[in-house]
N, C-alpha and C positions, 0 to 999 in steps of 0.2 A: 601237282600230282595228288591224287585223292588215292587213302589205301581205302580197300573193300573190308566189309564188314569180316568176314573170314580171314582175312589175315590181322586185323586190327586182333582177333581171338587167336590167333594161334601164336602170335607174337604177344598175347596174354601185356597191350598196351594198354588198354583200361579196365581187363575184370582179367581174373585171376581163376586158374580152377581150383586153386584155394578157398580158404573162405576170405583172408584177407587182403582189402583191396593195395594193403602198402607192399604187396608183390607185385608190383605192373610197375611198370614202368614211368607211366603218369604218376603211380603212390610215388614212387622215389623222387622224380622231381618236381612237385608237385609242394611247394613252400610259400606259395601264393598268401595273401593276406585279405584277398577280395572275393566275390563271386565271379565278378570280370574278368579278375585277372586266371582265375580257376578256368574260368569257360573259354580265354584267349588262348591260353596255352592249352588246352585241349585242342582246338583250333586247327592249331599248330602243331602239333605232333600228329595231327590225322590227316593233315593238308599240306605236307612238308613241300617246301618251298624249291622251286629249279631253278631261280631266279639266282642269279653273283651276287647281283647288287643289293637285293633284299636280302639275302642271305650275311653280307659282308657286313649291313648293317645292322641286322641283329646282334652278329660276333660283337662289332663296336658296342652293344649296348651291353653285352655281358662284360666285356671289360670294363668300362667302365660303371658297371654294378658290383666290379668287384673290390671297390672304396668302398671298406665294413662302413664309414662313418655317413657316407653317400645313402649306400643298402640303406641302413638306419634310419635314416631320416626321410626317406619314401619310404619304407613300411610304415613310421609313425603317422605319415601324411596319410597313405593310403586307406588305414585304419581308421580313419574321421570322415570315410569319404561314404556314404549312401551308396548303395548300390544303382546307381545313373543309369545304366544298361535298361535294369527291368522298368526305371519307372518310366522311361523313354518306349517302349515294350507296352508296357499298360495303356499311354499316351493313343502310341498307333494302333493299340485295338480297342481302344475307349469302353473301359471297364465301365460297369455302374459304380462300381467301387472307389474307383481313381478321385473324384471328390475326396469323398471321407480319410482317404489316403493320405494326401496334397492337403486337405485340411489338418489330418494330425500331424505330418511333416513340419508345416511350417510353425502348429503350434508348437510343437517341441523344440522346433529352430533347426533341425534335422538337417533339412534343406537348404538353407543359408548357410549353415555350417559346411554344410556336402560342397557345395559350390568356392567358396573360401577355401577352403584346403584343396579344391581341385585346381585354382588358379595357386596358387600355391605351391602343388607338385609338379605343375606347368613350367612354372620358373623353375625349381630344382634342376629339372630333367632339360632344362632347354638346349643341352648342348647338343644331346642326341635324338630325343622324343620327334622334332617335326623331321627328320628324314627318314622316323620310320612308318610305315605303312600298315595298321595297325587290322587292316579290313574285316570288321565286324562283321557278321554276317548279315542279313538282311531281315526281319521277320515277315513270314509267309500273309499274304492278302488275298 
């Protein structure tokens, strides 16, 4: 189910006729610690899901996200991690940039580090991570 642009506004889910955006809905749940994980869960509140079983196993992952000591240690993970998304993004539209990019990344160790901690919150999360269907969007070509 995809909501339309008019009711995503009148249901005031991501902008607000306030000025402030922590009125909507997305502001409320919205405790994300990534740009990914910002952009998937917006995703996902505008693309709500009809599906049992995708559904059943999102629930499974809130519960068990709700181990504080669990949470805790995939925010820490998460927080080391590079934004993977965009430079995958940059990749398939082959910046001029992306060089100099990939060049400062690795000098800084950015990127080995980003990788490391993502094989990292791989294992954390393995109990429920591969049964869920995470579907990125695509970027346009």
């Amino acid at each position: 189910m995809v909501l339309d642009a008019v009711t995503l506004r009148n249901l005031e889910i991501f902008e607000s006729r306030g000025e402030k955006s922590k009125n909507t809905l997305f502001g409320l749940l919205d405790e994300t610690v990534t740009g990914m994980g910002s952009r998937l869960l917006r995703q996902w509140i505008s693309r709500p899901s009809l599906k049992r079983a995708e559904i059943q196993t999102r629930l499974a992952a809130v519960t068990e996200l709700s181990d504080p000591i669990l949470r805790e240690k995939l925010r820490y993970l998460l927080k080391q991690v590079s934004d993977l998304e965009r430079l995958i993004g940059r990749l398939n539209l082959g910046l001029r940039r992306l060089e100099t990019s990939l060049l400062s990344a690795v000098r800084s160790d950015r990127l080995r580090r980003s990788i490391r901690f993502w094989l990292m919150l791989s294992r954390c999360c393995s109990r429920f991570l591969p049964k869920m269907s995470l579907n990125f969007p695509r970027s346009a070509t």
